[in-house]
N, C-alpha and C positions, 0 to 999 in steps of 0.2 A: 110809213106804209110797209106792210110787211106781204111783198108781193107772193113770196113762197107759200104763204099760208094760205094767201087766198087762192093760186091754182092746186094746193094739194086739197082745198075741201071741194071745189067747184070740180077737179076729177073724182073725188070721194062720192060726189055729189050724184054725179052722171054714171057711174061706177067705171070707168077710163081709167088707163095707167098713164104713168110720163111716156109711155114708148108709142100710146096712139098718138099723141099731144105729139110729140117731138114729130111724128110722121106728117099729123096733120098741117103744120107749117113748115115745114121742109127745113129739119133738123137732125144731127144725128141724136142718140138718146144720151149719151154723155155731155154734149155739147147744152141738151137741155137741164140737164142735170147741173152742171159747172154753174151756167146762169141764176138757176135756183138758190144755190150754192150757196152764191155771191150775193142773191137779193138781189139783181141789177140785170132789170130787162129795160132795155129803149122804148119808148113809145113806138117807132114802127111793131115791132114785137110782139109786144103788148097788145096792141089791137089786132093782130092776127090771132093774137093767141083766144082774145075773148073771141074773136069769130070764130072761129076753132069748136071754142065753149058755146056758141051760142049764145052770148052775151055784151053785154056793151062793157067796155072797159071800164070804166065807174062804173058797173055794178061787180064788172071783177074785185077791181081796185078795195069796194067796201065789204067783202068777204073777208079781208084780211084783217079791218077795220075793228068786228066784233070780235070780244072775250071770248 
């Protein structure tokens, strides 16, 4: 799972940067940046983060999914 990929195209997507995203779950923007980083968000996270997106986390999760 490569979760980095799937929030950068789902922000790509919506046209959103990491700094509304990190705003919209109550993060700083390096703090959301670092996690990217790493690949390594927690499920709580995670699903903030697709509520964030407006999506359900498996549908996040299979952004990353595709070539």
């Amino acid at each position: 799972m490569n979760i980095r990929k799937s929030i950068k195209k789902a922000l790509f997507d919506r046209e959103q940067t990491q700094e509304w995203l990190a705003h919209e779950v109550n993060l700083t923007a390096g703090a959301l940046s670092n996690l990217l980083t790493r690949n390594s968000v927690k499920s709580p996270l995670l699903d903030k983060i697709a509520q964030a997106l407006d999506m359900k986390a498996s549908e996040l999760i299979a952004l990353g999914e595709t070539k």
